[in-house]
C-alpha positions in Angstrom: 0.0 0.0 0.0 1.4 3.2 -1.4 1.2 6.6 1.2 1.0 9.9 0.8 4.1 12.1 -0.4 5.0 15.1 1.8 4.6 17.0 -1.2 1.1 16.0 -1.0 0.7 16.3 2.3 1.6 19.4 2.1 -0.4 20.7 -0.2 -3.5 19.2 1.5 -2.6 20.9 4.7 -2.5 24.2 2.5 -5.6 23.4 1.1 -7.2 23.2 4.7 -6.3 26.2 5.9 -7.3 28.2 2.9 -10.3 27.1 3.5 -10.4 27.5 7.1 -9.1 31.1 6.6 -12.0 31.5 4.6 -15.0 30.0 6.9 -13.8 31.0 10.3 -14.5 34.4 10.4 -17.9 33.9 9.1 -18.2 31.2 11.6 -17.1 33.2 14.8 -18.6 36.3 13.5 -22.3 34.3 13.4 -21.5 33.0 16.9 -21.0 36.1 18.3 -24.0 38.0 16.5 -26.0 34.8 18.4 -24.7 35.5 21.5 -25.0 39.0 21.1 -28.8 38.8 20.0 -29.6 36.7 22.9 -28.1 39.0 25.3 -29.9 41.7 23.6 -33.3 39.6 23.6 -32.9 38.9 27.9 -31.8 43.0 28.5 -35.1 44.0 26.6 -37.5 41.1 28.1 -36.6 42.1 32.2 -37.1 45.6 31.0 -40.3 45.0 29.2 -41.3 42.6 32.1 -40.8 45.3 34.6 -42.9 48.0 32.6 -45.7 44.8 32.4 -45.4 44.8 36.4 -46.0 48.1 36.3 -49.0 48.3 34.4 -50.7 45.5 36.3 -50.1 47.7 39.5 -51.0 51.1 38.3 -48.1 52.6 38.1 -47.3 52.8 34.2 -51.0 54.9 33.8 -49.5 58.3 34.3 -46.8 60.8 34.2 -43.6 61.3 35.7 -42.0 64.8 35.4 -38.5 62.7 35.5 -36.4 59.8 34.6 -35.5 60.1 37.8 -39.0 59.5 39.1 -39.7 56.7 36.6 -36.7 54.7 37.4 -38.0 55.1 41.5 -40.5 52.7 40.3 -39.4 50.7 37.9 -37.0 49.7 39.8 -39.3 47.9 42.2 -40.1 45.4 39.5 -36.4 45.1 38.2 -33.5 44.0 40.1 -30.6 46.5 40.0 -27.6 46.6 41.4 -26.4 49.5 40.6 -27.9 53.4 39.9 -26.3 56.3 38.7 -27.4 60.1 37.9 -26.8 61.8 35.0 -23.1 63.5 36.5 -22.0 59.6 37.2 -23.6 58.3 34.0 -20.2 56.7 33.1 -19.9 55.2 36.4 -22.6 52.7 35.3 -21.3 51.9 31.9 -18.2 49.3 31.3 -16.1 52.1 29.3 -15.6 55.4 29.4 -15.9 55.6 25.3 -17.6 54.0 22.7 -17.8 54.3 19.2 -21.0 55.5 17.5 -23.1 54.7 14.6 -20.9 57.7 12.4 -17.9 55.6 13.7 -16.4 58.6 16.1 -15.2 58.1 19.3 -18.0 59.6 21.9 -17.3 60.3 25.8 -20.3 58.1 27.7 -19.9 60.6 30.6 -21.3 63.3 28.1 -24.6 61.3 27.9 -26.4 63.1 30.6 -29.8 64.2 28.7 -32.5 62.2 25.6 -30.8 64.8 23.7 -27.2 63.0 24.1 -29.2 59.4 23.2 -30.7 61.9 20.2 -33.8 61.8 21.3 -36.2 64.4 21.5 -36.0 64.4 25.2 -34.6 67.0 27.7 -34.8 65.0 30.7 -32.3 63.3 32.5 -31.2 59.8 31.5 -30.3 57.1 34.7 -27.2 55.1 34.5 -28.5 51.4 35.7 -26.4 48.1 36.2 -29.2 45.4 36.6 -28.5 42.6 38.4 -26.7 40.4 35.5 -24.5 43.2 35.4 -25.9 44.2 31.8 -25.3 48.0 31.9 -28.4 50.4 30.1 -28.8 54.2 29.7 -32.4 54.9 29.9 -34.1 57.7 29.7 -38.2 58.5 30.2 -39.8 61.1 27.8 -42.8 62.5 29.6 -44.2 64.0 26.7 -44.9 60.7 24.6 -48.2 60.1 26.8 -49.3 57.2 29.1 -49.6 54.2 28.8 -53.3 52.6 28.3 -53.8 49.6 30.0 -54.9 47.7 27.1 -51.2 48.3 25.3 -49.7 44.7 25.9 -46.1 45.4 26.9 -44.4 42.8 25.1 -40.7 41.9 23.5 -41.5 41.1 19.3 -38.6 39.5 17.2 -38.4 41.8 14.1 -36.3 41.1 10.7 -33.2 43.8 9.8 -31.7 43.7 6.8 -27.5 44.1 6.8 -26.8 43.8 3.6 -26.1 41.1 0.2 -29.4 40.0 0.9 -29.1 38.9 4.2 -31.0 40.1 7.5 -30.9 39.2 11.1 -33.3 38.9 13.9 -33.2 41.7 16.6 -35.5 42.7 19.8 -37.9 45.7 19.7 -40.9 46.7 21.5 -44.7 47.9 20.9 -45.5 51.4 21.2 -46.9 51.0 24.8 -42.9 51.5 25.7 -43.0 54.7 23.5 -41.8 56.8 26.8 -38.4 55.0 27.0 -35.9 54.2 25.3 -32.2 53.2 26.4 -28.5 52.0 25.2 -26.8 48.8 26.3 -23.6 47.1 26.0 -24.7 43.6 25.5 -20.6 42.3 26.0 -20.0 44.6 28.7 -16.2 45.9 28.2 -15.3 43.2 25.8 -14.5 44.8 21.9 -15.1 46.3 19.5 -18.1 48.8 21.8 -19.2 50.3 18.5 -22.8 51.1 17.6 -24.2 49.6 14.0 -21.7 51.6 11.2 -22.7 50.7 7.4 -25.1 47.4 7.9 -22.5 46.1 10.3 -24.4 45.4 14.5 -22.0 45.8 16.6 -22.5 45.3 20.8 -24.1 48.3 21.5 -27.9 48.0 20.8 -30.8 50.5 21.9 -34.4 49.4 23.0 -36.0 51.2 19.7 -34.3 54.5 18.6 -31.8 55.2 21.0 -28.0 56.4 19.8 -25.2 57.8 21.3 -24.1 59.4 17.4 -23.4 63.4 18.2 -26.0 63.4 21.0 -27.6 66.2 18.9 -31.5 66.3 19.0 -31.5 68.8 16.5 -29.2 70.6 13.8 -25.5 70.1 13.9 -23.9 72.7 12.4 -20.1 73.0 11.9 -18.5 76.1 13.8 -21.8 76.1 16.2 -22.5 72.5 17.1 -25.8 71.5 18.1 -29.1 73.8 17.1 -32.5 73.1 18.7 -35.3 74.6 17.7 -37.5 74.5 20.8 -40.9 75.4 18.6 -41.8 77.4 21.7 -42.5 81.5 21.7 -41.0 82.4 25.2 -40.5 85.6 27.0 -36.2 86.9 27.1 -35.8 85.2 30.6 -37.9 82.0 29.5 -36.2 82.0 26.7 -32.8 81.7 28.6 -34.1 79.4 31.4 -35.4 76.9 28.7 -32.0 77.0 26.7 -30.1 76.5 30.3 -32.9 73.1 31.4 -31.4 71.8 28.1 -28.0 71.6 28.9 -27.2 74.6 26.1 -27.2 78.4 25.7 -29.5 81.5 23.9 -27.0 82.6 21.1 -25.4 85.8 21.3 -26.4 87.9 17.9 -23.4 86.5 15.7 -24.2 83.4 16.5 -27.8 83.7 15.5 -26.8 85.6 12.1 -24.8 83.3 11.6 -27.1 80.4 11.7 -29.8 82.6 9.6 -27.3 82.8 6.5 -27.5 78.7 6.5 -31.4 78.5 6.6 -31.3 78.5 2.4 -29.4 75.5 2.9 -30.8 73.8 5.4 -33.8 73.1 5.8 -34.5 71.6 9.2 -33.3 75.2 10.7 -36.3 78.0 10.4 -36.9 79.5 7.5 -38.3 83.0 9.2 -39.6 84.5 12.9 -38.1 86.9 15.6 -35.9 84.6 17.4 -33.9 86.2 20.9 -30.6 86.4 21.5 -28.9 86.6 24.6 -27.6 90.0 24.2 -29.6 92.6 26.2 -30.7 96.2 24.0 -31.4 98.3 26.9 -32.9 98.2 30.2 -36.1 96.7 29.0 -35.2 95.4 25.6 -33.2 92.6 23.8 -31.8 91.7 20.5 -33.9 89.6 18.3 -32.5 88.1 14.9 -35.6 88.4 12.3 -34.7 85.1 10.1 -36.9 86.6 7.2 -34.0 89.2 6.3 -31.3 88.0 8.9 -31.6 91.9 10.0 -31.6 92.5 14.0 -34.2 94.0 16.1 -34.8 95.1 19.7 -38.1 94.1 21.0 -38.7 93.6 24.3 -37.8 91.4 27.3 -41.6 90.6 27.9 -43.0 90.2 24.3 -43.0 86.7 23.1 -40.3 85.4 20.2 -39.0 82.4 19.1 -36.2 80.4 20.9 -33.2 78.6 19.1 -30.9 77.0 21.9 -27.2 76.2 20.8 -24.8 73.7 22.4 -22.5 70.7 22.0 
């Protein structure tokens, strides 16, 4: 009986690991996304659960003025080892950076507000650890309304595409959880803690809409940073106290002149209005950009204009 050459042992061995080299990735890359996904799938069902608690004991029918004062009760019905406010947000995440869904490098401790999840929320987000030591960043809107009790509060497997005709399966939830939202780190420190970039899910994964990309819940403009457009018509000092419970500042005139002569190009900034400035005309007056002519006007501290709020 005749055995193999080295030669063709070799070459057999080569032929191996091409192939190897080949299937492997694929093969450890769809055992993590498993993993992943079913870490995802068990943060979002206790969460869910907890809100379903909630509802059965009354507590999910109204409104809380806070995160805060949402996560008092919730956490009755979830177990939690570990809480953090808004100035210790990164105390209850497992890095102090990530990388977000534009593929930048964001500080978690900057995460303090919806608008830093880039949601249309100013309230507060809470830091939790629960007690399998998945970390979240939740935050309660208390403008998206209550929830009824006949909204089932329940975890639903949806289909995401990623690309070459492929999808994946990820968690999501009904709009009886429209009032929260929240990141998570379903590896804890472990790499690459990257949001989805191009197709590509990553470890960091949001209940429905939740992102740490810019943290801007409005207009990002380069040489400004991040415009909100509050919608509101507000007195001078209302104007400023707003701005300030956002975490941002009334632009001084330049500022506002400047972001006038981008309106033509732009068109999620306002096209025209009296907007205030914080610079002060007077005793009783203040400078007001008019975006119809990007001209400025004094009108007074107790008439009612529009309010832009800038910040990072």
């Amino acid at each position: 009986m005749q055995g193999f050459t080295l030669a063709e042992v070799l070459i057999t061995l080569g032929i191996i690991g091409v192939v190897a080299a080949i299937t492997l990735p694929a093969l450890i890359e769809n055992v993590t996304e498993r993993k992943n996904s079913e870490r995802h799938a068990n943060i979002v069902y206790k969460v869910t659960q907890a809100m379903e608690m909630m509802k059965v004991h009354g507590e999910l029918g109204r409104r809380y003025d806070t995160t805060e004062a949402f996560v008092d009760e919730l956490q009755k019905y979830l177990k939690i080892s570990k809480r953090c406010d808004a100035n210790h947000i990164a105390d209850c995440w497992p890095t102090d950076k990530v990388t977000d869904g534009d593929g930048n490098e964001f500080e978690v401790s900057k995460a303090k507000t919806g608008k830093n999840l880039s949601l249309q929320s100013s309230t507060n987000n809470v830091g939790l650890i629960l007690g399998d030591g998945a970390s979240i960043i939740l935050n309660y809107n208390p403008d998206s309304g209550i929830v009824d009790e006949t909204d089932a509060i329940v975890a639903v497997k949806k289909s995401l595409p990623v690309g070459g005709g492929r999808s994946k399966e990820f968690v999501y939830t009904s709009n009886a959880t429209a009032s929260i939202d929240f990141v998570t780190d379903v590896n804890g420190s472990a790499a690459p803690n990257a949001e989805t970039s191009n197709n590509v899910y990553h470890d960091i994964r949001n209940l429905t809409a939740a992102r740490f990309t810019k943290g801007c819940a409005g207009t990002e403009l380069s040489g400004i940073g991040c415009v909100v457009n509050t919608g509101q018509k507000l007195t001078w000092q209302a104007a400023k106290n707003k701005c300030t419970s956002l975490g941002m500042t009334l632009p001084d005139v330049g500022t506002l002149k400047n972001i006038a002569a981008q309106k033509a190009s732009n068109p999620n900034l306002p096209q025209s209005g009296w907007f205030f400035s914080s610079s002060e005309d007077g005793p009783y007056g203040a400078s007001c950009v008019v975006f119809d002519t990007g001209g400025v006007m004094r009108d007074g501290r107790l008439n009612l204009d529009w309010v832009l709020c800038v910040g990072e």
